[in-house]
N, C-alpha and C positions, 0 to 999 in steps of 0.2 A: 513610552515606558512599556518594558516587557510586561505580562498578564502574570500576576500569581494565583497561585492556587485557591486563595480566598476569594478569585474575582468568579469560580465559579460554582455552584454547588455540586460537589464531587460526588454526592449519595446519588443525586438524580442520575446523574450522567452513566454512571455504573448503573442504574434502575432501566434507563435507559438500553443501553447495552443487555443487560440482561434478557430485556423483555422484546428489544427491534431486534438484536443483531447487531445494531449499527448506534453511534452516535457521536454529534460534532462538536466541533469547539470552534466556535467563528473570533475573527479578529484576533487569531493566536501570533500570527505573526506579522509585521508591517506590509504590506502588499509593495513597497519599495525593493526589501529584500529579495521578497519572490521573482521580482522583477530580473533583479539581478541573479539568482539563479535562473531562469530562464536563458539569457542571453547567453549565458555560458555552454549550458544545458543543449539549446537548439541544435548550435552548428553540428555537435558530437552526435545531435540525434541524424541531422540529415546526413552525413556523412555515415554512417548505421545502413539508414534508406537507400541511399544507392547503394551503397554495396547488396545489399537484401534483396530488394526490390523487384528481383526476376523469379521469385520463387518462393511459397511459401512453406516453411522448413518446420520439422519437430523437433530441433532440437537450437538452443542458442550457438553461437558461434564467437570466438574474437576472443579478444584480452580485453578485461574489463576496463586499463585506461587509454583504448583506446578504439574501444568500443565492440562488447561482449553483449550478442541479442539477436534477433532473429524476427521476420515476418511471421508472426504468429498465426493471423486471418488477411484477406486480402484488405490492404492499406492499414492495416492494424500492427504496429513494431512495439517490443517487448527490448527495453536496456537494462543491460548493467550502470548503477551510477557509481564513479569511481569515488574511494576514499578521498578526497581532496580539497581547497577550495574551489570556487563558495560551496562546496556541497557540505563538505565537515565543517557546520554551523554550529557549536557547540546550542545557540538558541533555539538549534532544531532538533538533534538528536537528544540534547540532555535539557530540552525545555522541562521547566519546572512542575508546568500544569501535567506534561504528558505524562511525566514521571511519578506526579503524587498520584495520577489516577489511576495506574499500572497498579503502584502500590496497595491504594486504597480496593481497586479491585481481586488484587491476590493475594493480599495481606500479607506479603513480606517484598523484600528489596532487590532478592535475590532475582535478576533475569537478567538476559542480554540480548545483544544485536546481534542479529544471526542474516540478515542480511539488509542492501539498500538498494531497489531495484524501479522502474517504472513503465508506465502502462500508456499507450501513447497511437492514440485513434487518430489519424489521419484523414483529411475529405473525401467521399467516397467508401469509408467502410462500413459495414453494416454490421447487424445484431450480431451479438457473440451469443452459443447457447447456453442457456442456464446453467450455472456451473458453480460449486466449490472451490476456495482454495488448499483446502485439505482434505485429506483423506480421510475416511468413517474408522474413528478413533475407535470406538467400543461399539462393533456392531450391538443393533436392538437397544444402547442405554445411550440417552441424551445427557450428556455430563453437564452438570451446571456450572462447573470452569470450567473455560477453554484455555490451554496452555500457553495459548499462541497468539500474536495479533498483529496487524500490518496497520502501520498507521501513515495515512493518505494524506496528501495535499498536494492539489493542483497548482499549475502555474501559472492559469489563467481562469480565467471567471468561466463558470460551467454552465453548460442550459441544454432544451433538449436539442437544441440547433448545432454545439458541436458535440452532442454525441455523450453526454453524461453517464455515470451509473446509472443503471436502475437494480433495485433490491424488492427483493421479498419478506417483508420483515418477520420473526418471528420463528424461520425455517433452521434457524443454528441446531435445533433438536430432533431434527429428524433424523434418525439410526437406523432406516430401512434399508439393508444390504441390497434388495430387490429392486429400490426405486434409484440405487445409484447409478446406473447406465440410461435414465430414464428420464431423468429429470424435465426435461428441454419438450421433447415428445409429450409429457403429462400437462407441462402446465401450460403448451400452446392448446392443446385441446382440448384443459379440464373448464370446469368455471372456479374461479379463485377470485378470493380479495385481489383489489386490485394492488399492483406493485408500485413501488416507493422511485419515485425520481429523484436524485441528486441533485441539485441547482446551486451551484456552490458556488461563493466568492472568492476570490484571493486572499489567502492567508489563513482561509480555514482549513484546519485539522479535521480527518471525521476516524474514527478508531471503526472499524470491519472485524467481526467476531467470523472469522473466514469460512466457518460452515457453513455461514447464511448463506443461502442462495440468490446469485446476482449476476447480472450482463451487461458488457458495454452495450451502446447504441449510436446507430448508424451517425456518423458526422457529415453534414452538411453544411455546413461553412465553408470558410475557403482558411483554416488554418487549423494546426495541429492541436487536439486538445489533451495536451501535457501532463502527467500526475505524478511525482514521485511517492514512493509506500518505504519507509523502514521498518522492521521486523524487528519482533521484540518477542523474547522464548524465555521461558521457563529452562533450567540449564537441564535436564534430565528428557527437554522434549526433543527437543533439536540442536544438532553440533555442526552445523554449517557455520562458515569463519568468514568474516573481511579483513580483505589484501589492503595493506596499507604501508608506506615508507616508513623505516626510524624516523624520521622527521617528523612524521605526522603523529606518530605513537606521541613523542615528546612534546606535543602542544597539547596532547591530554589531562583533563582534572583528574583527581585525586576516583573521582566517580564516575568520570568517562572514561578509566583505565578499569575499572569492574565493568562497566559496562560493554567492553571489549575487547575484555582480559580473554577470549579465545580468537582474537585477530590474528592475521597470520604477516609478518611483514617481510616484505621484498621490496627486492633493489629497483633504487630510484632510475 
């Protein structure tokens, strides 16, 4: 049975958020599913990797379906995921839990998917530096909303053996113009709390306030550890769009047509 939104406490969770940066929602989806996007998911990744594979590039490359991304660090690839099945899960993008806690955290309805993308450490790559997903909104003012948020879920059970997140909790407020080229460099050097590992299971959801500050970590296994992130904006923050068929537009609810009422559709 799908999770509804009374299965968790929504104040905490936004408490949560507010106070780490970061916060999860375990068992949100059947790890059967996941499963099944995975398999889908793979081949398009490894065929990604060899194409990539000889160079590590600044900038992505490709057609989203059929395969838009790039070697970002060494054994470390960045995808586009295409609008399509299994990926256009309506129990994924318009889960109910995700959606009332959106809500409940920006106190209206109004936002949308502004993208679907994933992050995808390979055996053999190492620390990513300390970084943001976004840029310093208001320099010197830590804003108590964040307009913006990528909501994560891996495809396999995570630990520090393939190569997990790890977070800084608490860092979403930092607005020091001075310490943004710096980040990486301070806090291998400084003495700090210690940082937050991710050890996550299948089917958990974790919401990333994307200023926190955070990095992959080296994968040592011997298989890819997978994560897909969809992006969800406040409509006045960000106007990036997903490509998607008339087909697909047409298998949308009533609320998954606001939800990505700025998609942009092209030919099947």
């Amino acid at each position: 049975m799908t999770p509804v939104p009374t299965d968790y406490d929504l104040d905490l969770k936004v408490a949560e958020l507010r106070i780490s940066g970061f916060t999860l929602f375990e068992d949100l989806v059947a790890p059967e599913k996941i499963d099944r996007i995975r398999a889908d998911f793979m081949p398009r990744l490894e065929r990604l990797k060899a194409r990539e594979s000889n160079e590590v590039h600044p900038e992505e490359r490709g057609d989203v379906r059929t395969g838009k991304g790039r070697q970002q660090f060494v054994n470390r690839y960045t995808m586009h995921v295409p609008w399509e099945p299994p990926f256009s899960d309506p129990e994924i993008y318009e889960h109910p839990v995700v959606l009332a806690f959106l809500e409940r955290y920006w106190g209206v309805d109004d936002f949308h998917i502004t993208c679907y993308h994933s992050n995808n450490p390979y055996p053999g790559s190492e620390y990513q530096p300390w970084h943001r997903d976004i840029h310093l909104i208001t320099p010197h003012i830590g804003l108590p909303v964040c307009p913006h948020f990528g909501i994560k879920f891996p495809l396999v059970d995570t630990s520090e053996e393939n190569g997990c997140f790890e977070v800084m909790p608490g860092t979403q407020y930092l607005a020091d113009p001075d310490l943004e080229k710096s980040y990486d460099d301070v806090l291998l050097r400084g003495d700090f709390p210690p940082a937050h590992r991710l050890n996550l299971k299948k089917g958990t959801f974790w919401v990333q306030d994307p200023r926190a500050l955070h990095r992959g970590t080296p994968n040592r296994s011997n298989h890819a550890r997978a994560e897909l992130v969809i992006c969800y904006s406040r409509p006045w923050f960000r106007t990036s769009t997903i490509e998607m068929t008339e087909a697909e537009y047409g298998k949308l609810s009533d609320r998954g047509r606001a939800l990505l009422s700025r998609s942009r559709i092209v030919a099947a």
